[in-house]
N, C-alpha and C positions, 0 to 999 in steps of 0.2 A: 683381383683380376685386372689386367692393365687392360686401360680401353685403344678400342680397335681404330685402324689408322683410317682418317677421312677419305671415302673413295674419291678417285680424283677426278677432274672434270669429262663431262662427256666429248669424244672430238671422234670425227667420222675419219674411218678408215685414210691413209694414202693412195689408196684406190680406188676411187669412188669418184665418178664423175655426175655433176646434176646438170638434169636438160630439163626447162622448163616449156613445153611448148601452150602456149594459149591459142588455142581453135576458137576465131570468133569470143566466145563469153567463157568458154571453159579454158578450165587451167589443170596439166596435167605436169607434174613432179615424179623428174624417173631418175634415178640413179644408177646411174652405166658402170661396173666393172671396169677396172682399165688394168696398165701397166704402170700408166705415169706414178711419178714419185712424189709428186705434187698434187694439191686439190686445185683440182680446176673446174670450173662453173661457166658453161653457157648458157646464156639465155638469147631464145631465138622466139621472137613476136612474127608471126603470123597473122597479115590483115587480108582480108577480101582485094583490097588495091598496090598496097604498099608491103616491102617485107622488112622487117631487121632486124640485124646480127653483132650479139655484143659479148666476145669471150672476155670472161674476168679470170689471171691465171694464179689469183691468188684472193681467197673470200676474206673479204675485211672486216677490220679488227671488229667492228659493232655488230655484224652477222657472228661472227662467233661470239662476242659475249653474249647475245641473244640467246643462239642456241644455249647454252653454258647455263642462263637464267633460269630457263625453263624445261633444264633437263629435270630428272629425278630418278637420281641414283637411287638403287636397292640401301633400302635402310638396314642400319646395323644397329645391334642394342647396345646402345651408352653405358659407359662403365658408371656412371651416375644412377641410372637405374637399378644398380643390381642391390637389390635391398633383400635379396634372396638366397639362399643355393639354389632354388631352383630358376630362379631368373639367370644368375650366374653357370649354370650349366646351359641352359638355352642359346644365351650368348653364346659361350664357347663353341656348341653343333652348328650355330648360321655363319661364324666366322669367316672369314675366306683368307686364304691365307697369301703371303704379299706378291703381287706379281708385276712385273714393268710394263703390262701393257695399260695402254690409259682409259680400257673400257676392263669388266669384268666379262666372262666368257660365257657366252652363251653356250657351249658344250665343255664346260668346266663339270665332270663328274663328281669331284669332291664337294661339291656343292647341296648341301641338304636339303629339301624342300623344309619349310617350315612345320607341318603336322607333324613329318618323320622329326625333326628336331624337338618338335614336343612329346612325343611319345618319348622320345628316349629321356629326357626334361624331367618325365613322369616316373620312369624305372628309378629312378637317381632316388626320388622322393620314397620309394618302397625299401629301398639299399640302405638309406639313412635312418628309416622311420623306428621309432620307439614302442610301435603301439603294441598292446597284446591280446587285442581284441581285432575280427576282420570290421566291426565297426570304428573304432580308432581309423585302421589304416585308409578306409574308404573316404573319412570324414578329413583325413591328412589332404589326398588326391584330390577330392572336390576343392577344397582349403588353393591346394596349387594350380587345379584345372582355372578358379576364378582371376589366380592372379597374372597368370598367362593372357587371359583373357581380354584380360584388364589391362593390359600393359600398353603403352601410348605408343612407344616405337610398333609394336606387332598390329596396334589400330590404323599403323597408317600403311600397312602393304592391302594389297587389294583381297588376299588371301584368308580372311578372315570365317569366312565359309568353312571351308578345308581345313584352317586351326579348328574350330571347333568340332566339327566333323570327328579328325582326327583325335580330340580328345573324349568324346562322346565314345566310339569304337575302347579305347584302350578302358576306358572305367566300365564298359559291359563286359570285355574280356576279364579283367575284376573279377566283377561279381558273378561268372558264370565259372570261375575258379574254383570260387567259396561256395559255391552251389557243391561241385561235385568233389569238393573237399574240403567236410566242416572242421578239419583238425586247423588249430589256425598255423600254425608251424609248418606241418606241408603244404598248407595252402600259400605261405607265403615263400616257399620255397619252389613251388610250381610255378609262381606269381613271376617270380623274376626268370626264371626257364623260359616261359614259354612265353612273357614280354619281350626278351631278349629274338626269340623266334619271331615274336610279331612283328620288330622290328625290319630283322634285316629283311623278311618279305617284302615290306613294305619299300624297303632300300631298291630290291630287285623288282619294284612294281616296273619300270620303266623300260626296263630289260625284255619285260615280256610283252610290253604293248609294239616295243619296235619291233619284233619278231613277225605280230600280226597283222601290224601297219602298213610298212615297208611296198608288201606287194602290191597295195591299192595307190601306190604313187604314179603318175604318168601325167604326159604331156604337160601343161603349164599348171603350175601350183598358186595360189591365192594363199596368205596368209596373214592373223593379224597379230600382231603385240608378240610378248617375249615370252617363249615357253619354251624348256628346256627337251619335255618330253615330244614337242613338234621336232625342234630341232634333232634330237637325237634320230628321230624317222626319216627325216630328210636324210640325213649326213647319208645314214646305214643303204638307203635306196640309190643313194649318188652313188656305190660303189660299184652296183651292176645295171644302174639305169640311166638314161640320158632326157635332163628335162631342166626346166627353165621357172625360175619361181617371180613369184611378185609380191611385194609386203607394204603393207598399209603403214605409212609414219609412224601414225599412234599419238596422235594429238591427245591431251596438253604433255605430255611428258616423253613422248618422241621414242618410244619404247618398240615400234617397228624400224627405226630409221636406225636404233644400235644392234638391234637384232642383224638389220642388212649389213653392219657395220662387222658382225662375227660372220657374221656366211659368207663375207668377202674374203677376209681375211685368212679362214681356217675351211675354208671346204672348196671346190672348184665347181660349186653352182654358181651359173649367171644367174644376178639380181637386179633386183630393178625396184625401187620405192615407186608409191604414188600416194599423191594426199588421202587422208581419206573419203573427202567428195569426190574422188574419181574412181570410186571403185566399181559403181554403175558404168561409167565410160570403159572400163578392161574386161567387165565381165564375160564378156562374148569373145572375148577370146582366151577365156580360163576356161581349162580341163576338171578344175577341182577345187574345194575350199578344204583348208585343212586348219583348225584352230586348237588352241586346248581352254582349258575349262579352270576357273578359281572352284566353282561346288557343280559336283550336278545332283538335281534336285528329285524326290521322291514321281515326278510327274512326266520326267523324261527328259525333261529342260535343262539347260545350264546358265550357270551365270559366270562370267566373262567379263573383260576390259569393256569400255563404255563403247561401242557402234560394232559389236558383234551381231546384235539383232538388226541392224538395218542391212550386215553382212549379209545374215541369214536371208532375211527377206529379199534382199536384190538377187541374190544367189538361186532361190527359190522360182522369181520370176522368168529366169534364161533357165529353167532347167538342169540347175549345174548342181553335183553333188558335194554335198554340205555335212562334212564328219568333225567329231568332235573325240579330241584325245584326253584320256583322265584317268586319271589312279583312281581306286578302289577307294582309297583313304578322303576324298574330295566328296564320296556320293554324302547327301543329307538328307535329314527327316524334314526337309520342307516341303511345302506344296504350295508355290503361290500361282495365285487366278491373275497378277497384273504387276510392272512393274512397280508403282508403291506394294506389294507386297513381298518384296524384296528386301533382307535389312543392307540398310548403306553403312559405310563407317563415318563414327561422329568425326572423325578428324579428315581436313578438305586434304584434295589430292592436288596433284601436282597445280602450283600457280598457273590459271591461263596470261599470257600475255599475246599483244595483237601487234602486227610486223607489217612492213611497208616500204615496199621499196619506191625512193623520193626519185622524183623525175629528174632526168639530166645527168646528176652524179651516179645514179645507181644504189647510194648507200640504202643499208637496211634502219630504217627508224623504228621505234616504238610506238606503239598509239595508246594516249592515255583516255582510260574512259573516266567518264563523270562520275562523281560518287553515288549519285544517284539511276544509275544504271547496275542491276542486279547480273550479277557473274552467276549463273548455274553448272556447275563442273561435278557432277556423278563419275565415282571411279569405276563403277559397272552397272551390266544391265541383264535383263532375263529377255532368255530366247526358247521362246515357246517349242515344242518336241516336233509339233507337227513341221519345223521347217528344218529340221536338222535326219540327215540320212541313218547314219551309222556311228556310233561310239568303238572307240578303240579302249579297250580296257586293259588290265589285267587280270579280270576274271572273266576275258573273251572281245568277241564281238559281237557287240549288242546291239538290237533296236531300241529306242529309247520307250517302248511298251516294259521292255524287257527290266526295267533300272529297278520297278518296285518289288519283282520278285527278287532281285539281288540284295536289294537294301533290307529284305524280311529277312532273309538269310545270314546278312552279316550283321545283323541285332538280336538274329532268334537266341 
């Protein structure tokens, strides 16, 4: 299999204006929609006495390699790793295939989520297999489920919940086969039937959550980090609704700030970034928080990019309703009481790097820290049930009471 072409560097839309305003001690990062054809950056200081005004009409070269450092592209698996067919099929379903713009697309449908790419990873393994026992073939499955698992590229997306998830699901559907057909030959002829079915449902999860989403959009929209099945809700609501969204950067890997980057480009929503210490400072005047979900969890909870739960909780204190969007395929058998009961991935997430704009010239510098100063950078975190409203599914619209009697049913 030839290996896939390096995504190329992250660069913010042509259309995208940043206004930085500091109120006294805060600092707020907004990203204006425009026409220009150029990036252009003001920063406008704001003091109790004095005011100033400093347009930059082109952001220089060391702000964008900055950004550029500390982006982190959606990883693809290395044609070094493919030490498998099944590895080598997985590749091939995350693939994406080549296009001239210099971000990948946030409403790119061809685009597989990862579980669904290992579910089909997994039919491949049934298609080829030798066995002539359904213990053979189960023992093949688990064999491939651990090396999916395992795989270092797939360790470093935040998704790791929802792989696994998603592979837990496809090996119950398995053995709930072989239950109700000990012939091993139709059972392994059903096996790939109604895999192939598991599938493309699983395909159309997305299709159905926008369906019952959509309506609950209005007035100002709050959202964080890069989720396909948000965006698809958004897009579908812009067609007959009129509203105005706002998106959290997504520090360390700025995963809101290319999110803002597609909805400028490809939809006709006003956007507006803000760091995300200011998401306290916009709350009051958001209509709504709309996120989606890496796992949601047996207890109602989900787990998310890292400052979803401080979302939730700010979000909680004004009152503002706080939904959560997520495939079927995402729910898991966890139950955790506290953030260390959550598993992390051993592989770190995006590099943090620390930025500085130097007095007088404006430029943007790096700040190095001491070696002796401990970097803590979690690629997510759990948000308890009680501060989250409503789950957009597609097997409904849930209360997060509701997740354990779903999660009995798609394991019964």
């Amino acid at each position: 299999m030839r290996s896939q072409p390096t995504p190329p560097p992250f660069t913010m839309a042509q259309n995208i204006r940043f206004v930085i305003h500091p109120l006294e001690s805060s600092k707020t990062l907004v990203y204006h929609s425009q026409a220009s054809s150029i990036v252009e950056a003001e920063f406008t200081v704001c003091k109790s006495e004095e005011s100033m005004s400093l347009e930059i009409n082109e952001m220089s070269k060391e702000a964008v390699a900055s950004m550029e450092r500390i982006q982190s592209a959606d990883e693809s698996i290395s044609s070094d790793s493919m030490t498998s067919p099944t590895l080598s099929d997985l590749g091939m379903y995350l693939s994406r295939p080549e296009t001239t713009s210099t971000t990948s697309s946030l409403f790119d449908k061809t685009a597989m989520a990862v579980p669904v790419a290992a579910i089909k990873a997994l039919l491949g393994v049934v298609q080829r297999s030798q066995a002539e026992t359904m213990m053979g073939l189960q023992d093949e499955l688990r064999h491939a489920t651990t090396e999916i698992l395992s795989n270092t590229s797939l360790r470093k997306r935040r998704s790791q919940i929802a792989l696994q998830s998603g592979c837990e699901l496809f090996l119950k559907y398995i053995t709930r086969t072989f239950l109700e057909l000990p012939n091993f030959d139709e059972c392994r002829k059903q096996v790939l039937q109604r895999g192939e079915r598991f599938h493309t449902i699983s395909l159309a999860a997305r299709d159905r959550i926008v369906a019952q989403a959509q309506e609950f959009v209005k007035g100002t929209v709050l959202t964080h980090g890069w989720s396909r099945v948000v965006a698809a809700i958004l897009l579908e609501a812009s067609q007959t609704k009129q509203f105005d969204l706002i998106v959290l950067e997504g520090r360390p890997d700025l995963s809101g700030a290319k999110a803002a980057a597609s909805y400028a480009q490809e939809t006709n929503i006003p956007v507006r970034v803000i760091t995300d210490a200011a998401m306290a400072y916009v709350m009051e005047k958001v209509d709504m928080v709309l996120v989606g979900a890496e796992g949601v969890l047996e207890n109602g909870g989900v787990v998310n990019k890292i400052g979803t739960y401080a979302l939730a909780t700010c979000a909680k204190a004004h009152s503002k309703p706080f939904y959560v969007a997520a495939e079927s395929y995402k729910f898991a058998r966890l139950y955790p009481l506290s953030q260390s009961d959550v598993p992390q991935s051993s592989v770190n997430s995006a590099p943090m790097e620390f930025l500085t704009a130097q007095d007088g010239d404006g430029k943007v510098a790096k700040i190095e820290m001491p070696k002796n100063v401990e970097l803590v950078n979690p690629m997510t975190d759990f948000t308890p049930s009680n501060y989250i409203t409503l789950l957009f599914t597609d097997l409904g619209v849930l209360t997060p009471s509701a997740v354990s009697d779903e999660l009995i049913r798609l394991y019964q």
